[in-house]
Structures are given as structure tokens and as C-alpha cells.
C-alpha positions as CSV (number, residue, x, y, z in Angstrom):
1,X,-16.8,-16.5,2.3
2,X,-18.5,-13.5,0.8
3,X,-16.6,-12.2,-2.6
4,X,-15.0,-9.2,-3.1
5,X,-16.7,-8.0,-6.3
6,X,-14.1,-5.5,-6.7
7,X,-12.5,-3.1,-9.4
8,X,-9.2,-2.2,-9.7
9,X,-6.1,-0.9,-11.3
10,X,-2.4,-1.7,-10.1
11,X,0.3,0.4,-12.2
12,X,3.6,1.7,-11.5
13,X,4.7,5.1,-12.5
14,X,7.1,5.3,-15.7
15,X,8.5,8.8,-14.4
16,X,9.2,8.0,-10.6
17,X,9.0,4.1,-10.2
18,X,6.1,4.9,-7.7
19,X,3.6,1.6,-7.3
20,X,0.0,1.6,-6.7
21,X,-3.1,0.5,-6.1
22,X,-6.8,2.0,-6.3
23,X,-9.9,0.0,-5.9
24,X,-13.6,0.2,-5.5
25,X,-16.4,-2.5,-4.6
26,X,-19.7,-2.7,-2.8
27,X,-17.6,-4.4,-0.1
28,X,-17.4,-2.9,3.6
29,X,-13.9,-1.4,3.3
30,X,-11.9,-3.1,0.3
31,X,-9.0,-1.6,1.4
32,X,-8.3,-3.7,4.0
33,X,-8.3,-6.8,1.5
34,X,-7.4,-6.2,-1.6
35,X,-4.1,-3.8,-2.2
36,X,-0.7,-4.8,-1.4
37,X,2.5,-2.7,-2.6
38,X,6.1,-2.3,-1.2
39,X,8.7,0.4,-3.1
40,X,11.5,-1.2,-5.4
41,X,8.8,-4.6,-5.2
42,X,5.7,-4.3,-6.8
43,X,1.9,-3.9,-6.2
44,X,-0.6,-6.4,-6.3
45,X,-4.6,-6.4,-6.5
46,X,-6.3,-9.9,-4.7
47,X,-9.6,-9.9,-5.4
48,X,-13.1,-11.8,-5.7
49,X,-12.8,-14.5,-3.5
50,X,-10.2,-12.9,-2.5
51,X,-6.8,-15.2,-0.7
52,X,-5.2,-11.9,1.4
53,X,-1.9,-13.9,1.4
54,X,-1.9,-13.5,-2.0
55,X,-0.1,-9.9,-1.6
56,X,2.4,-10.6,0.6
57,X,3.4,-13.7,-1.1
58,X,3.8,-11.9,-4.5
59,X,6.0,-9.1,-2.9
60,X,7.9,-11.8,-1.3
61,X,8.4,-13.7,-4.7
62,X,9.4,-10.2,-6.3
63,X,11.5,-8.8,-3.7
64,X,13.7,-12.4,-4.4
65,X,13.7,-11.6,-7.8
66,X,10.6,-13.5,-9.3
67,X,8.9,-11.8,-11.9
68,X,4.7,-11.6,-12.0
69,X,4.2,-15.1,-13.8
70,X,6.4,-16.8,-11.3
71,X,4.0,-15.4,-8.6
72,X,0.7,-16.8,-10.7
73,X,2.2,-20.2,-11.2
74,X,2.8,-20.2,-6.9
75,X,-1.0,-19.6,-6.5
76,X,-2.2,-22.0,-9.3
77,X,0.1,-24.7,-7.6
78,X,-0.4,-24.3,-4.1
79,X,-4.6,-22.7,-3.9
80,X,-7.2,-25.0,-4.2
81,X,-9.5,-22.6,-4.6
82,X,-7.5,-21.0,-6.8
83,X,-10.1,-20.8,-9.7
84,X,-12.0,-18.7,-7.9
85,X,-9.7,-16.0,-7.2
86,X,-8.5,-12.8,-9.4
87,X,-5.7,-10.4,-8.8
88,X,-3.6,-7.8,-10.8
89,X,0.5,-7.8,-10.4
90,X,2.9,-5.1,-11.2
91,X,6.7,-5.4,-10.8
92,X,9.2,-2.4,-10.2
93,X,10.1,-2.7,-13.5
94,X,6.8,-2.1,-14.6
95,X,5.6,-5.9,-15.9
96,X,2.2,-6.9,-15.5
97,X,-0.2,-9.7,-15.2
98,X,-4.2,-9.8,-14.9
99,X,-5.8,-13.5,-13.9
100,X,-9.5,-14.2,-13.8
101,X,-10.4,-17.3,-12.1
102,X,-13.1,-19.5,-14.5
103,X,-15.0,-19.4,-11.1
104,X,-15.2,-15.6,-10.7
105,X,-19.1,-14.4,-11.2
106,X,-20.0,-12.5,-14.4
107,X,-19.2,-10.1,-15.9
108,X,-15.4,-10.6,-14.8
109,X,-12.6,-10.3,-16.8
110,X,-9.3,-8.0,-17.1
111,X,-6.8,-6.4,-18.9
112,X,-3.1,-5.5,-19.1
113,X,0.2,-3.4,-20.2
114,X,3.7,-2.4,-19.5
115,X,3.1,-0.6,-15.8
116,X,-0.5,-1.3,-15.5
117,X,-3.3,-4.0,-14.2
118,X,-6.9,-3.3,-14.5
119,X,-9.6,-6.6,-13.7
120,X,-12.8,-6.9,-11.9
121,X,-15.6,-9.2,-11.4
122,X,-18.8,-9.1,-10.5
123,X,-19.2,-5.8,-13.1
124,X,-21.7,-4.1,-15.0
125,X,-19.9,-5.0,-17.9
126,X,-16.7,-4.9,-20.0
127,X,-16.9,-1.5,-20.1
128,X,-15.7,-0.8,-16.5
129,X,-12.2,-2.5,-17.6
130,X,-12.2,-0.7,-20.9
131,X,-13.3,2.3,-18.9
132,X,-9.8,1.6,-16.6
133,X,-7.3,1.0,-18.8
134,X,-8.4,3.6,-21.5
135,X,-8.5,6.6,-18.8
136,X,-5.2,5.9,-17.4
137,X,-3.8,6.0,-20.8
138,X,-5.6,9.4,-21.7
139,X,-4.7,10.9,-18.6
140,X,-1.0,10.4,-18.8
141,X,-0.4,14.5,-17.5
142,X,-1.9,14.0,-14.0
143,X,0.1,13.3,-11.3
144,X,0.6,9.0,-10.3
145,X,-2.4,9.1,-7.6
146,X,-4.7,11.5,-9.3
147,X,-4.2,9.2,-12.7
148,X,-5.0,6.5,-11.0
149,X,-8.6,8.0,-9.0
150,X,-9.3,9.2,-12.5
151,X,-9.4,5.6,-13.9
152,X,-11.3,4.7,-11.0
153,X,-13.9,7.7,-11.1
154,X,-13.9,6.5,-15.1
155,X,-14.8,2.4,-14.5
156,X,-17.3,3.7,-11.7
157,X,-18.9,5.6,-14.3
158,X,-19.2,2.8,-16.7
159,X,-21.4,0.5,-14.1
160,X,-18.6,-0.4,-11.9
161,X,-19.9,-2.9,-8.9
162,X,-23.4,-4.1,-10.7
163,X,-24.5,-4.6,-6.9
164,X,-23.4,-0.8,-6.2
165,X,-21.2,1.4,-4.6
166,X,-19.4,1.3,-0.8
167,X,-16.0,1.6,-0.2
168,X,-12.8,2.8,-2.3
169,X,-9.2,2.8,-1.2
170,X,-5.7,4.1,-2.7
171,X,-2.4,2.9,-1.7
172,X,0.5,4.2,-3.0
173,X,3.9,3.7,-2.2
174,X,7.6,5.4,-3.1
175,X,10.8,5.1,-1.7
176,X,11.3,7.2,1.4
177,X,7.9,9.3,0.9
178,X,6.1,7.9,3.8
179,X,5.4,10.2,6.6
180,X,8.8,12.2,7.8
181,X,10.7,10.4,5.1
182,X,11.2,6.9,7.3
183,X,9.0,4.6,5.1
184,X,7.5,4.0,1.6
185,X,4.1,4.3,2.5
186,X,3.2,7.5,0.6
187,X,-0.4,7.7,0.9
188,X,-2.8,5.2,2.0
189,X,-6.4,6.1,2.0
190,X,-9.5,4.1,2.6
191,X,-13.5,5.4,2.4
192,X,-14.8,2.0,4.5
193,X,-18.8,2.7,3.8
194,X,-20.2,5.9,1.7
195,X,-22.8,6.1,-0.8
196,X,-20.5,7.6,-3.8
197,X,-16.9,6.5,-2.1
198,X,-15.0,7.6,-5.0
199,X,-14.9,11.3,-5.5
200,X,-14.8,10.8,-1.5
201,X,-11.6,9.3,-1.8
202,X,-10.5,12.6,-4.8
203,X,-11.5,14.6,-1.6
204,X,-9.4,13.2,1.0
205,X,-6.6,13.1,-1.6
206,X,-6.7,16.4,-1.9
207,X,-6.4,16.5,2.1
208,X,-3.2,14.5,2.1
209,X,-1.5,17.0,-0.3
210,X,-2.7,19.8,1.9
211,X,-1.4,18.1,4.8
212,X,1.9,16.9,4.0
213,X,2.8,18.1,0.8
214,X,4.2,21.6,0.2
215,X,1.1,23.8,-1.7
216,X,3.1,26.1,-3.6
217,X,5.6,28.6,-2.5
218,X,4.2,31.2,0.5
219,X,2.5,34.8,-0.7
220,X,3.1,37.5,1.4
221,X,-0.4,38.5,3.1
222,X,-2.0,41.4,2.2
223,X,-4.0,43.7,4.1
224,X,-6.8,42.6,3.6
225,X,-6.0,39.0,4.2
226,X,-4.2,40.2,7.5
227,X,-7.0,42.1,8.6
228,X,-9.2,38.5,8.0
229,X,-6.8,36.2,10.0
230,X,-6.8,38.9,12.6
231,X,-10.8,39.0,13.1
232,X,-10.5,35.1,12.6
233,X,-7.5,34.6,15.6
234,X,-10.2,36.8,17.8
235,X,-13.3,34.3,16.8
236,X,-11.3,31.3,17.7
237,X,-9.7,32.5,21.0
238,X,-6.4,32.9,19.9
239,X,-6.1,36.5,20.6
240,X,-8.2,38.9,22.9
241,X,-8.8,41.4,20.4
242,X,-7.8,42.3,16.5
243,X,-3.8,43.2,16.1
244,X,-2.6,46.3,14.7
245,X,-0.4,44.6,12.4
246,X,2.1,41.5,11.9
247,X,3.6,41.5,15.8
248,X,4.8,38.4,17.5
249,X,2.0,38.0,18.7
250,X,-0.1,37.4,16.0
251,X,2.3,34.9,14.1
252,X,2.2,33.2,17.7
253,X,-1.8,33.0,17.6
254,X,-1.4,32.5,13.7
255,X,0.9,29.4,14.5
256,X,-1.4,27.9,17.5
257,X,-4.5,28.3,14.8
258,X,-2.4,26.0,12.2
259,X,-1.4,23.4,14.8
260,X,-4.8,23.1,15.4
261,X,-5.7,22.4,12.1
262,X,-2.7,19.9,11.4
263,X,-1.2,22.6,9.3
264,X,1.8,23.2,10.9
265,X,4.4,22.0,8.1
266,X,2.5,24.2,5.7
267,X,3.8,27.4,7.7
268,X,7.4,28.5,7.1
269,X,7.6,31.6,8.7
270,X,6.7,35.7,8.3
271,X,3.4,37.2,7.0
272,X,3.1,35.1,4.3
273,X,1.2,31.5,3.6
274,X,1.3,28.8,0.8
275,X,-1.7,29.9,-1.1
276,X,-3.3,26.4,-0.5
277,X,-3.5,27.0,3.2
278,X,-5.2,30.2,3.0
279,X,-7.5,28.8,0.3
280,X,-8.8,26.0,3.0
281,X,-8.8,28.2,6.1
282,X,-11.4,30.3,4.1
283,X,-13.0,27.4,3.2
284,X,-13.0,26.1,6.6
285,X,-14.1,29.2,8.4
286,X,-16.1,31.4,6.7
């Protein structure tokens, strides 16, 4: 069994009660093994040699009403193995616990607080821990998932994975925010293989807000930003030639362009788009 020399912080957010989990390894896609959450539950980390029943068995445990310990003391009585293993545990109600097994290769170690879990193994040093904990605590103004990829661009920094870098993934989850409101599975993103996964992973967060998350109230369009969609509607085949003006016509092409670019749920009607959107279709085709 190969070990998931991993990184990784487990917190829960103090404002919202939001859980999560962000990790980083030299490990083909990490986030298939090592985070585990559920809304109103907890999050868990399960890491180095890793046991992947490890997270479902510590929701289950919490969702009866167990607390973080009462999940370790399962594992130690049950896991033969269990010295090699390491995992991070928050609760809903924001208590923690770190374990390092004694069998976990060096450096490995962790650390932890009220709402937050930070361990790893196989590191560059205790820095990368230290680099964790003491970023999420500095940056306590950024949104839940953008704290959290901070700490994580922070540790990675410090050494991270002595082996190197691969794969990152950030799971966070909150009480009917999953996609159209019918689950808790607010955003769960994975960067399997990549040489600096990371700020890959900042990236595609970024996406996800685009996507599904309102970017500001709409601006009306200007001229000059009309005359721009219009030439852009004509480049792309959505209209024959460059409108006048607003017309139904061009908030029908306008509309087909969005869909096309999963943008749909950004547009709310008239000459006018969230300034987000208008940002990235720039970006996208200029």
C-alpha cells in the first residue's frame, strides 16, 4: 500500500457552521482518499497510510452524537494497522483532534484548535504545519474556502510534500448549498496530476463562484461594451451581422452565447451583466 504523504487542514467555519477540507500530496489525486465531510456532522482528513473507512466511520460516530475522541478511540480499537495511520477531525460544533501514528514517516506531526485540524507526514518539515495553522489564523477576513487554499498555498510554500507536488483537492460542505439547493455538497474540487496543483485549485475556485455563485449585482452595458458583444455574437455565429442596438434579437444571441459557456444563471435579464461575467467573456475571447 503506497502512503499518502499528504497535507492538510480540516476546519469548520465559526460564522456559517460550513465544514471542510483542503489537501495537497505528491499522490495521483488525494482527493479521492483523504477528505470526508457531511453538513451538521463534521469533516475529517485520513491520511498516510491512509484507512478510507476512516471518514465515513467518523461522520457516522458524529452524526450519533460521538464527539472527535470517541471516533479516535474506534480506530485505535478496531485497526491493526492503526499506528500507521494519521487523520484530522472536526465536529459541527467546531472540536478538533489531530493523530499521528508512531509509524508515519518523518517529518510527520500535527496540530490543533477550536474549528481547525492541520497534520501531515512525510513533510519538508514542521514548518509546513506551522505554515497551516498560522495562515488560517491570519487570514480570518477571507471567505471559508479561500481561507482554507490560503493555508494550503502557505504549507506548500514552506516544503510541503518533501517528495513534491501533484494533486490538491477542496471539499466543502453547508447545509443546502450544493448544486440547485438539494444537497450539502458546496464545492468539491480536485486537481488529480499538475506540476503546481495548488494555485490550480485557487483557479478553478474562482470558476465555481463564477459559475454558480451570483458575481455582483448586473451593470447596465454601455455602448461600448454593446458594440463589443455585438462584434463578438457575429464572430461566434450567433448573429449574421452586428445589431443596431439592444433588440430581441441580440439578448436571444446574447443568451445562446452564455449557455454555451455554462453562464446561464449569471444572466438575469435586459442590457445589463454581473460585472464578473463580462470580466471573463473578455478574458475568454479577446
Amino acid at each position: 500500500m503506497q502512503p499518502v504523504a499528504t497535507f492538510s487542514i480540516v476546519a469548520r467555519d465559526p460564522q456559517t457552521g460550513a465544514l471542510g477540507v483542503a489537501v495537497a500530496s505528491k499522490f495521483l489525486a488525494v482527493g479521492a482518499v483523504v477528505p470526508y465531510a457531511r453538513a451538521g456532522v463534521g469533516a475529517v482528513a485520513t491520511q498516510s497510510y491512509a484507512n478510507p473507512s476512516y471518514g465515513p466511520r467518523a461522520l457516522s460516530i458524529m452524526a450519533a452524537g460521538g464527539r472527535p475522541r470517541h471516533a479516535h478511540e474506534a480506530f485505535a480499537g478496531t485497526d491493526h494497522e492503526h499506528p500507521l495511520r494519521q487523520y484530522g477531525i472536526v465536529s459541527a460544533s467546531g472540536e478538533s483532534l489531530t493523530f499521528t501514528g508512531s509509524e508515519c514517516h518523518p517529518w510527520a506531526g500535527g496540530a490543533s484548535a477550536e474549528n481547525i485540524a492541520a497534520q501531515g507526514n512525510l513533510l519538508a518539515g514542521p514548518e509546513v504545519v506551522e505554515a497551516l495553522t498560522e495562515t488560517w489564523q491570519a487570514q480570518n477576513d477571507l471567505p471559508f474556502p479561500e481561507r482554507l487554499l490560503a493555508a494550503l498555498l502557505a504549507a506548500d510554500r514552506a516544503g510541503g510534500d518533501r517528495r513534491g507536488r501533484q494533486s490538491a483537492a477542496l471539499l466543502v460542505v453547508a447545509e443546502g448549498k450544493g448544486y440547485g439547493g438539494e444537497n450539502d455538497r458546496w464545492i468539491d474540487l480536485r486537481v488529480d496530476d499538475h506540476t503546481d496543483p495548488v494555485p490550480e485549485l485557487a483557479r478553478l475556485l474562482e470558476l465555481h463562484r463564477l459559475y454558480f455563485e451570483p458575481a455582483g449585482e448586473p451593470k447596465p452595458l454601455d455602448a461600448d461594451e454593446l458594440a463589443w458583444l455585438g462584434e463578438l455574437l457575429v464572430a461566434e455565429g450567433e448573429l449574421t451581422e452586428v445589431p443596431e442596438g439592444w433588440g430581441p434579437a441580440f439578448e436571444a444571441a446574447l443568451k445562446r452565447l452564455l449557455g454555451r459557456e455554462n453562464l446561464e444563471m449569471r444572466y438575469r435579464g435586459g442590457p445589463a451583466l454581473e460585472p464578473g461575467v463580462l470580466a471573463y467573456l473578455r478574458r475568454r475571447f479577446s
